[in-house]
Structure formats: C-alpha cells, structure tokens
C-alpha positions as CSV (number, residue, x, y, z in Angstrom):
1,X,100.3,80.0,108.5
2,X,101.8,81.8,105.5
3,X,99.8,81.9,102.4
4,X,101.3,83.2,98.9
5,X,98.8,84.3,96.4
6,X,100.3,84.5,92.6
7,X,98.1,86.4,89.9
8,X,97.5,90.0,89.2
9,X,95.7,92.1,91.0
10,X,93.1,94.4,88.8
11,X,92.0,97.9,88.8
12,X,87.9,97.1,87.6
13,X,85.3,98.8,87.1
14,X,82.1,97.2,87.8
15,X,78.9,98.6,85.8
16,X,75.7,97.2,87.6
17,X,72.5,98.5,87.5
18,X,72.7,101.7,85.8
19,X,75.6,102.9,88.6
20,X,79.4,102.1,88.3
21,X,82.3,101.6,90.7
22,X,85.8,101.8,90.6
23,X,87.3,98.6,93.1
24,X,90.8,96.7,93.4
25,X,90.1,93.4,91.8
26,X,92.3,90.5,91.1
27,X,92.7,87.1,93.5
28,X,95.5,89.0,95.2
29,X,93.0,91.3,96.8
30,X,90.2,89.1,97.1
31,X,91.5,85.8,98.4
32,X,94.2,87.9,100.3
33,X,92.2,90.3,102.4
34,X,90.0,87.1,103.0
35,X,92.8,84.7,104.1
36,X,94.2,87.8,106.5
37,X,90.6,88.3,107.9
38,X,90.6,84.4,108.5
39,X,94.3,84.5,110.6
40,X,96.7,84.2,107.4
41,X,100.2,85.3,106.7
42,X,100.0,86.7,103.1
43,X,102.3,87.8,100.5
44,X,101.6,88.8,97.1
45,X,103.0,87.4,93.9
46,X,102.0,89.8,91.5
47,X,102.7,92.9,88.6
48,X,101.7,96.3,88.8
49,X,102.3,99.4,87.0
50,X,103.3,102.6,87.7
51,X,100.1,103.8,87.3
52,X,98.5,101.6,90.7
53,X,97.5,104.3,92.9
54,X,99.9,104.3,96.0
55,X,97.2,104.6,98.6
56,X,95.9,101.0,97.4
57,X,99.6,99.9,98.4
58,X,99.2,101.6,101.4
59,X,95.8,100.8,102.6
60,X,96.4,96.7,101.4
61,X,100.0,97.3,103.9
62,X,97.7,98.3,106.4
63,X,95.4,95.5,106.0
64,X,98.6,93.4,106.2
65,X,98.9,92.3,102.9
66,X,102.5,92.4,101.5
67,X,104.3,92.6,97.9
68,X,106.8,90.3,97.3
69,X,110.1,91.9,95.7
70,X,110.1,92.6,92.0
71,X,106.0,93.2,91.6
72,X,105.7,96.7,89.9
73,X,106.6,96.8,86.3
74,X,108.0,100.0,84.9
75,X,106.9,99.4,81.2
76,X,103.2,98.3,81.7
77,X,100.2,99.5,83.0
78,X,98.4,97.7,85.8
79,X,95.8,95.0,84.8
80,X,92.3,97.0,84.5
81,X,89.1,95.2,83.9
82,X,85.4,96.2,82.8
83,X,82.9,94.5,84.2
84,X,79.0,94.8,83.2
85,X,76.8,93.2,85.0
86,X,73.2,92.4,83.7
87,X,70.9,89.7,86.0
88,X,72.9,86.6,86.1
89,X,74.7,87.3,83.0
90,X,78.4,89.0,83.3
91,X,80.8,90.3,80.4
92,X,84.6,91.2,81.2
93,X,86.3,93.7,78.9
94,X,90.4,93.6,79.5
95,X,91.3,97.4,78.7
96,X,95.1,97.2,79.8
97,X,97.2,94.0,80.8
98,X,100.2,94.3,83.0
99,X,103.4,92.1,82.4
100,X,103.6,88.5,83.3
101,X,104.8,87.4,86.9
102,X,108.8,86.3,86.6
103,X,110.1,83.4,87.7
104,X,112.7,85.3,89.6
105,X,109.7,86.9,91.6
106,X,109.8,83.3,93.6
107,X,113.5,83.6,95.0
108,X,111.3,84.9,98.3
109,X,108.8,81.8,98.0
110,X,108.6,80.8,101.6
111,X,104.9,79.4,102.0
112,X,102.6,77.0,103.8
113,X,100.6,77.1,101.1
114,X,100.0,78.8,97.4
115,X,96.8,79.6,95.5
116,X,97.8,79.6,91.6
117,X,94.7,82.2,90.2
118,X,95.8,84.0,86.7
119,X,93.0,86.3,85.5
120,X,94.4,86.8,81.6
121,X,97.6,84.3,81.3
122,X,100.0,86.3,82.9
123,X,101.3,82.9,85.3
124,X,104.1,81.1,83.0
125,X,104.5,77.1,82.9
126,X,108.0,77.7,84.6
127,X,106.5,80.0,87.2
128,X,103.8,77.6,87.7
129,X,106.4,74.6,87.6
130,X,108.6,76.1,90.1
131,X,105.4,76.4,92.6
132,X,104.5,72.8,92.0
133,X,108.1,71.4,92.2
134,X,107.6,72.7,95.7
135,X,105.6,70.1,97.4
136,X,103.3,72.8,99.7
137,X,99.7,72.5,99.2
138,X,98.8,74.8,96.3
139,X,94.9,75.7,94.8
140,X,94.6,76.2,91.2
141,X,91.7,78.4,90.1
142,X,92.0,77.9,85.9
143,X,90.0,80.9,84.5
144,X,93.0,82.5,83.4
145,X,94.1,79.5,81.8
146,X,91.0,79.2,79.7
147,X,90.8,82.8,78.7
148,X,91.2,84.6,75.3
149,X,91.0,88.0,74.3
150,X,90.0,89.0,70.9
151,X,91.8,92.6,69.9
152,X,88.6,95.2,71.4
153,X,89.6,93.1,75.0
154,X,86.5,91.4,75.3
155,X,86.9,87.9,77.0
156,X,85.4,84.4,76.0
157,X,86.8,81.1,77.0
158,X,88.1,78.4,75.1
159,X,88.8,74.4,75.6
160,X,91.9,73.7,77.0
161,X,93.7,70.1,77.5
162,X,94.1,68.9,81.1
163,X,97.7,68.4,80.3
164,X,98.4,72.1,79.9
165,X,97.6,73.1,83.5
166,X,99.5,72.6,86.4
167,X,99.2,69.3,88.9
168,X,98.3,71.2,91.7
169,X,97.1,69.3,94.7
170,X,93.7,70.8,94.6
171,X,92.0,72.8,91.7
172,X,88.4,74.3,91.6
173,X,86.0,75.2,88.7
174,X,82.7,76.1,87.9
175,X,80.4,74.5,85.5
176,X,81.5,76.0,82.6
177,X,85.7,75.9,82.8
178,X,84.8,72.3,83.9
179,X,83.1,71.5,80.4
180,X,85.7,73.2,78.5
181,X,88.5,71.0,80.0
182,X,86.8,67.8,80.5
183,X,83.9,68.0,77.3
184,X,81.9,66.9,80.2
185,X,78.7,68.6,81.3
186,X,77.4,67.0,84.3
187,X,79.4,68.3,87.7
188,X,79.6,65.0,88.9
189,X,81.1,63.8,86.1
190,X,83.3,66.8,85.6
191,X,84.5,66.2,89.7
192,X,85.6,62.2,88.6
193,X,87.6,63.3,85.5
194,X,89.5,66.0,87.5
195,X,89.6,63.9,89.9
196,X,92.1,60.8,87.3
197,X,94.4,64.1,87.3
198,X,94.5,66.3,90.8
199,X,94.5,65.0,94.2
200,X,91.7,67.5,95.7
201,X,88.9,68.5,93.4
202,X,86.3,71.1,93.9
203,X,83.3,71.8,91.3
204,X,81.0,74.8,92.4
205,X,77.7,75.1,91.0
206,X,76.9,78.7,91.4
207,X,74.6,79.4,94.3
208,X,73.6,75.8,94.0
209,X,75.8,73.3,95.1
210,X,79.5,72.4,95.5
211,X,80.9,68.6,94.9
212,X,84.0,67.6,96.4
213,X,86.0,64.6,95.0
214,X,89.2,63.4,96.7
215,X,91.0,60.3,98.2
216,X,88.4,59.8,100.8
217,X,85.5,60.7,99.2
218,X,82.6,62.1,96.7
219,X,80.3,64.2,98.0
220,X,78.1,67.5,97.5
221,X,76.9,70.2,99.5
222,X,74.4,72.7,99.1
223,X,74.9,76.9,99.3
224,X,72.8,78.7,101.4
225,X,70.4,81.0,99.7
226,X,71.4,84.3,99.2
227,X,70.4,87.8,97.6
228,X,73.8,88.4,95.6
229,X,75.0,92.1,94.7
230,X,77.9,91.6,93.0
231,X,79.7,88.0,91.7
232,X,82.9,89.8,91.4
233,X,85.2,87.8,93.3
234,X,83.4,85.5,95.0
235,X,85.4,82.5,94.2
236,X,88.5,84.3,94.7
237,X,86.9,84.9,98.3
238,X,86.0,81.1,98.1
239,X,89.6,80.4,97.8
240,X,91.2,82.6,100.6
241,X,88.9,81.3,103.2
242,X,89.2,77.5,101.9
243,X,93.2,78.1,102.1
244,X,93.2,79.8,105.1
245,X,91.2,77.2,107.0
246,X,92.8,74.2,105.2
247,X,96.4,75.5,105.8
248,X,95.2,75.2,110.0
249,X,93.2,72.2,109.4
250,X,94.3,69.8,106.9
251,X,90.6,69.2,106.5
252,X,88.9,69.3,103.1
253,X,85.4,69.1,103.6
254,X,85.6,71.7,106.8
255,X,87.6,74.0,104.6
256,X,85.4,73.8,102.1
257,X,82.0,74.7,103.9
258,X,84.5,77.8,104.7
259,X,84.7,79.1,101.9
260,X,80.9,78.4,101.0
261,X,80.4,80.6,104.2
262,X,82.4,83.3,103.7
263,X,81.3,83.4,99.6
264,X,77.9,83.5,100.6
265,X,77.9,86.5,103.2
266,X,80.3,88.1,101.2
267,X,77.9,88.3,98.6
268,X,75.6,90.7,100.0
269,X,77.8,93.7,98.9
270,X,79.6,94.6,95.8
271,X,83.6,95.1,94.7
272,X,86.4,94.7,96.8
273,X,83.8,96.3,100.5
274,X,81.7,92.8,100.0
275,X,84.9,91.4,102.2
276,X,83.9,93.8,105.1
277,X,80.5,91.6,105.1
278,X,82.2,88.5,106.5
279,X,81.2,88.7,109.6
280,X,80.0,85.4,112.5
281,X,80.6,82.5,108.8
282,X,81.1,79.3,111.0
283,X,77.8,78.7,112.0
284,X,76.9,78.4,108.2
285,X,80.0,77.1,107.8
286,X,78.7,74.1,110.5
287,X,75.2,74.4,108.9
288,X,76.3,73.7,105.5
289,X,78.8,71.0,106.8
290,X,75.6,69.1,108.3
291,X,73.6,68.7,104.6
292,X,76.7,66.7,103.1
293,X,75.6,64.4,100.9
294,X,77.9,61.6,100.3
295,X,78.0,60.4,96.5
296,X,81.0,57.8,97.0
C-alpha cells in the first residue's frame, strides 16, 4: 500500500538531560520510516532548503523513503526546531521555518492513503482541500494547526474553531489540542464532539489511555507502561504504524493498538534511532487489543 505523508520534515535539536542531539524530525521522518518498517509504500510531501544535509536525502532513499517532485525550496532554510526537555514538561523553540508545501506539489498524488501532520502551518486550506477532495483515507494530526509563534520562535498553542481544519476521515489529538478545539476537558467528551465532525476519532491520553470513537463504536484502551527517553515523535510514530496497518486492514481498533505498540517500544530511545527499537510490537499490539473497554 502507498502511503503519502504531507508536512515538513525538521532538523531538531533535542536538549535532555544536560546532553543534546542533533536528529531529523518532522512526521515525514517519523511516521515514514515507521509506515516503511511496517510494509508501506511512502512518498514525501514536503519543503526543504538548501541547507538539508544531502546524506539525510540519501540515507531516507536508502531506507526507501522518497521526495515527491518540487520539495526543496531555494529561498528558505529547512524547518529546524529546539527542543528542551525537562521531566514530563517539553518547550519547542522554531529557529528557522521553511516555505509552505504548494499545491502543485500534489500533481504526483497517487496514494492509498494520506496523513495531513503540519508542524508550524506550513499545509494551506487548498493543499489540504485538494487531499480531502480525494476520497482516500487521510489522518489529520492538528498540532500545526493550533500552533503560534511569538517573534523569539517559541511555541504556545491557541483555540482554534473546528470549522477551520480539514474533514479528514480520521483525526487524532491529545488532551490538550482536544480542549483547545472543543473547550472540552474530559477525553470522552472531547472523542463525542470530534466525533459530530470526523468519521474516525482518536483521543490519546499520554502514556495512559487512548479512546476511540467511530461509527461502530466508543471505546478506550490502556498503554502499556513504559520508561520513556524521549517524546519526540511519538505520535508521529503513532500515526505511521496506525496508517500502515489500517491501509492493509481497514480495521480501526486493530490499527490502533498498532500504533500504541509501536509508540510504546519506540519510546525507549530518543530522536529519530527510537524507530530502530520497534522490534516483535504485535504481541502488545494483541495484548493491548484484549483490555478494550467498550464505552458505547
């Protein structure tokens, strides 16, 4: 199955525990090298600069991840985060922001599937309409949608209406991106509102628990406990390995404990290597599918 993953990748650098590294970032990378690791086709939709080092190109080539036409931009420098890391609390600092992804980029859209994942606006309405006028399964991941920049870079998020995303067929959020665009702060409650506006809704709760909410039903499942390294890109690895397995299976709830699995022994390591720890996930993948709890 081909997967297409729009958003841009990121050049971070991750400052945990007194040490810092330098890692590709960005859904692209994340949810890509995770869909391909899962049996995905993927190309990416994306902008870089000049300045993206060419042996990322060629070690994501070699990991059979390819660039749609038209993704390096010649005036702008590649998307670059800071990320400081502190316990359980995270800040993101945007120190350079590449150009936004063109709707002319698409005229080589030729997907089973699509995950929609801006990290700092950078996916226009008529890019994100042309996706959706598409009919093919697509995943939204908001956070780009509900993040603002004050002029230093550093992020914070703001409310957002409903009306202003896209009607993707499924859409995740956590806790927080769920009470900005709902004013809602139980997850339950947050699920059943998203749920009046997208088909497939997904509410994760941290390393706590994950409510689904679709046609067929309500219903929550709990994460396995884990010692996390690194957040970065865990949800983006969420996404690939939900897409990946929902693209071959059609099946929500399966797909879902996927990408529970795969997040959860991913997050034993840190930046873009944490990928390398998916290892044997569909035991925990069965294991969390077996502690459903059905709420409707």
């Amino acid at each position: 199955m081909h997967l297409a993953i729009i958003g841009h990748i990121a050049l971070d650098t991750i400052a945990l525990e007194g040490s810092e590294v330098s890692s590709l970032g960005g859904p692209p990378c994340y949810a890509g090298l995770t869909a391909k690791r899962l049996g995905s086709d993927v190309t990416l939709f994306t902008k870089i600069g000049l300045d993206f080092p060419d042996e990322y190109t060629l070690w994501l080539s070699r990991n059979g991840i390819n660039f749609a036409k038209g993704s390096k931009s010649f005036a702008d420098k590649t998307t670059r985060f800071r990320i400081a890391i502190k316990g359980e609390s995270r800040s993101l600092l945007l120190t350079s922001r590449c150009a936004d992804i063109e709707t002319s980029q698409l005229d080589g859209l030729d997907a089973d599937g699509v995950i929609l994942s801006p990290i700092a606006g950078e996916i226009p309405k008529e890019v994100s309409d042309t996706v959706v006028s598409k009919g093919i399964a697509t995943f939204l991941d908001p956070q780009g949608y509900l993040r603002r920049f004050d002029k230093k870079g550093f992020c914070s998020l703001e409310k957002l209406s409903l009306s202003r995303l896209p009607k993707t067929s499924i859409i995740k959020v956590d806790p927080e991106e769920g009470r900005l665009l709902t004013n809602l702060r139980n997850i339950y409650d947050v699920a059943l509102k998203l749920r009046k506006h997208f088909k497939n809704v997904i509410v994760t709760n941290g390393a706590k628990t994950v409510i689904i909410a679709s046609e067929r039903m309500t219903a929550e499942l709990r994460v396995p406990k884990v010692n996390v390294a690194d957040t970065t890109g865990l949800g983006d690895i969420f996404a690939g390995s939900f897409m990946a397995n929902y693209l071959k299976t059609s099946d929500l709830l399966w797909s879902v404990c996927a990408g529970i699995a795969c997040a959860s022994t991913a997050s034993r390591g840190r930046g873009i290597s944490k990928i390398e720890q998916i290892g044997d996930w569909e035991d925990t993948a069965e294991h969390v599918k077996e502690g459903m709890k059905r709420l409707a």
